[in-house]
C-alpha positions as CSV (number, residue, x, y, z in Angstrom):
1,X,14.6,85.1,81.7
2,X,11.6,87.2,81.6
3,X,9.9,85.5,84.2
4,X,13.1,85.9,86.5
5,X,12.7,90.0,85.7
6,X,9.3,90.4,86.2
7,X,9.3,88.5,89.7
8,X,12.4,91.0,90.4
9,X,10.0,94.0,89.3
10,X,7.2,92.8,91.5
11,X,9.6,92.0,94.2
12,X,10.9,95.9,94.0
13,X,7.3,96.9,93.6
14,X,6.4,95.4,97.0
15,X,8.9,97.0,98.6
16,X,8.2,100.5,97.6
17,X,5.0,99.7,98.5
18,X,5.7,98.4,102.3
19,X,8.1,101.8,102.7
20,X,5.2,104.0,101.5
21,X,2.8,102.3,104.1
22,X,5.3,102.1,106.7
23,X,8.3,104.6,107.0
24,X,6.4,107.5,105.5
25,X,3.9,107.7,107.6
26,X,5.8,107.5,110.7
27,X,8.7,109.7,109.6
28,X,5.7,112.4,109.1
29,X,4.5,111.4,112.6
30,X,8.1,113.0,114.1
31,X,9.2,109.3,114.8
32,X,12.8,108.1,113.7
33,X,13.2,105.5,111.3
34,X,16.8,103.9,112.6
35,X,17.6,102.6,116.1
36,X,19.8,104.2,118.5
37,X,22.4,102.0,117.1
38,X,21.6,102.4,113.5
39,X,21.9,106.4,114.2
40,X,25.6,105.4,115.4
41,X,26.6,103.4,112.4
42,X,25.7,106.4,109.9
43,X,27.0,109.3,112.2
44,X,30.3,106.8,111.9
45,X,29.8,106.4,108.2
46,X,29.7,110.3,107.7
47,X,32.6,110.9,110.0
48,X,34.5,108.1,107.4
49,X,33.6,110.3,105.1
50,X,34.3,113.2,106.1
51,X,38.1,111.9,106.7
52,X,38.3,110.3,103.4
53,X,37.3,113.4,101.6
54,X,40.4,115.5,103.7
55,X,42.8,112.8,103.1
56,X,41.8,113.5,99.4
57,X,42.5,116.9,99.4
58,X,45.4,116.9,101.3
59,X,46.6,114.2,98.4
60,X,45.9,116.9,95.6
61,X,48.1,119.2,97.1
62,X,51.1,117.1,97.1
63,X,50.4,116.4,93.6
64,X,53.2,119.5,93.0
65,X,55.8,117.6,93.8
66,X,57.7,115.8,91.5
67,X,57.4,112.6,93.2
68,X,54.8,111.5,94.9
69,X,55.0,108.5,97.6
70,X,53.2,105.4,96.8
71,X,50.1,104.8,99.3
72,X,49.1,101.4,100.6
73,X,46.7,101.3,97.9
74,X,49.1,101.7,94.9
75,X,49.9,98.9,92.8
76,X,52.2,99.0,90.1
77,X,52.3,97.3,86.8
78,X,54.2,94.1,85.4
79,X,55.2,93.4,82.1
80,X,53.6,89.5,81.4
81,X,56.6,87.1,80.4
82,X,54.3,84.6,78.9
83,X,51.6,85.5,76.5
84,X,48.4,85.8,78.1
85,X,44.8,84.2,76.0
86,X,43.9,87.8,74.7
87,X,47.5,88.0,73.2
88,X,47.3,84.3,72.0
89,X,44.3,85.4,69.3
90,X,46.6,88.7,68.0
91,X,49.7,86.7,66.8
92,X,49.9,85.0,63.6
């Protein structure tokens, strides 16, 4: 097991050390890191984002209500009929 972490530790090691030597030094140069493409995936990601974040406030303020409607992502609980194993060890 402690082989298994130091290889991990050397493994991060190396890479720190091929971004110092690499990315650094061109990124000081004025020269961009990402593709074309790769600067469309994370103006895309930011725009996600950016969405998510309005959807969330717009979710606190109908927190007022007494009711809210259930989202897609709402799940809702249900009483077990059957003991489950972790109920199995508390009953004598």
């Amino acid at each position: 097991m402690v082989a298994l972490i130091i290889g991990m530790l050397i493994c991060v090691g190396l890479a720190l050390a091929v971004v110092a030597l690499v990315a650094i030094p061109a990124r000081r140069d004025g020269r961009d890191i990402l593709t074309p493409k790769g600067d469309e995936v994370v103006i895309a990601l930011k725009e996600r984002q950016q969405s998510a974040r309005q959807r969330l406030s717009r979710g606190d303020d109908d927190e007022d209500t007494d009711e809210a409607a259930p989202s897609d992502g709402d799940t809702t609980l249900v009483e077990a009929t059957e003991p489950t194993h972790a109920d199995a060890g508390t009953r004598s």
